[in-house]
N, C-alpha and C positions, 0 to 999 in steps of 0.2 A: 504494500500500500504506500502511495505517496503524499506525502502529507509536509509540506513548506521547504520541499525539493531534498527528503530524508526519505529513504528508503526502507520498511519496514520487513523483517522476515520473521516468518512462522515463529523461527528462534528468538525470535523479541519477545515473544507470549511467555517464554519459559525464563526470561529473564525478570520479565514482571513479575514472574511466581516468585521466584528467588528474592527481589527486594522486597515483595510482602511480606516474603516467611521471614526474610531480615529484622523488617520493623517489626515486626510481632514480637520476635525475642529480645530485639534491644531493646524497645520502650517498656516503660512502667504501664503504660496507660495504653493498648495498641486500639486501632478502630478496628472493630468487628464487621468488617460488609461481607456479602457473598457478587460476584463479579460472573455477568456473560460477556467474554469478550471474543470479537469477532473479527475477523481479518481474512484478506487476500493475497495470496502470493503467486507471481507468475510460475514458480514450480510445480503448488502443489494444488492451488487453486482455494477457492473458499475453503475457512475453518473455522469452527465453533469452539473455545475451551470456559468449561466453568470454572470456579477458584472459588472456594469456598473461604470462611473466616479464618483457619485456620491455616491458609497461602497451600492445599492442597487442589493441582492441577490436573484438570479429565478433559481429554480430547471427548465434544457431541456431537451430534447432530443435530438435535434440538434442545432448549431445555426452559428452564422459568427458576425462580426461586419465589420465597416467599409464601404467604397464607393461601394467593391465588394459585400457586404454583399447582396444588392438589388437582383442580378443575381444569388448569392450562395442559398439564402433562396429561389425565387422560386424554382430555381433547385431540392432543398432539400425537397420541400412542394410534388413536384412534383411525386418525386423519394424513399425519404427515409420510410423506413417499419421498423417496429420493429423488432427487432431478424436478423439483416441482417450479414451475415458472411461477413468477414475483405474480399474476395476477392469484394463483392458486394457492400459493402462501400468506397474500392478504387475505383472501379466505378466510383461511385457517386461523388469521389472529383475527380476526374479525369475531369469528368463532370462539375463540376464547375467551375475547374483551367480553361477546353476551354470556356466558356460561360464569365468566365470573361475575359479571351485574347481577345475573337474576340467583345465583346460588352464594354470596359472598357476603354476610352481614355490613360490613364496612366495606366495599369496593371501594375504592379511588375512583375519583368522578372522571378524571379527564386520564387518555393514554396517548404517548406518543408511538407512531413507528416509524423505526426506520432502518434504512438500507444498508448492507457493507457488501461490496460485490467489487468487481479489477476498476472501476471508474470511481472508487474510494467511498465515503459514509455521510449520506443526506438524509436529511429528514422527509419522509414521505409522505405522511398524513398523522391530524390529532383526531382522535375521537373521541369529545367532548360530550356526548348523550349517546342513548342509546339509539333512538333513532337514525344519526349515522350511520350504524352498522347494519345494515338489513339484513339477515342471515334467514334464511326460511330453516326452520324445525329438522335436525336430524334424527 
């Protein structure tokens, strides 16, 4: 991925892991997040890694964290195929976005998505209501 004429490789991912697990153990205090990070490389092609709170790194293929996570991953178990075009994977988040609205005590009102593919990482669409999302009934 190129990003302000720097070159990024698959092996960046794994150095990221490495300075999380860093700061976890050198600080008193470390931040707890869980991370989808997503990247392009001309060798290997699109990549998904999660990285959990604790700077452990898993090559996905798809994935979510969090309370919605539960309803996003079936959804995703359900639905997601290899080689799926951007129109068939909004889909799928579309799918999730309703699945966690209508099953999620607290949803987050608004979601972002967006893209990382070899033309690098833009924002694609917000979905601000549910109405946005029209998904008929699976």
């Amino acid at each position: 991925m190129h990003k302000n004429d720097f070159y990024f490789s698959i092996m960046s991912f794994f150095l990221v892991s490495t300075i999380v697990n860093n700061d976890i153990w050198f600080f008193q205090n470390p931040y707890f997040v869980n991370i989808l990070l997503a990247g392009y490389d001309k060798e290997t092609g699109p990549s998904l890694f999660y990285i959990d709170y604790i700077a452990t790194l898993h090559k996905v293929d798809k994935g979510a964290f969090g309370y919605g996570s539960y309803f996003s991953l079936a959804m995703m178990d359900r639905h997601y195929k290899s080689g799926m075009t951007v129109e068939e994977a909004i889909d799928l988040v579309d799918k999730c976005i309703m699945e966690i609205r209508s099953r999620l005590v607290v949803a987050p009102p608004n979601f972002v998505i967006k893209i990382v593919d070899k033309d690098g990482a833009r924002e694609y669409a917000w979905r601000e209501s549910v109405k946005d999302a029209a998904v008929p009934s699976a």
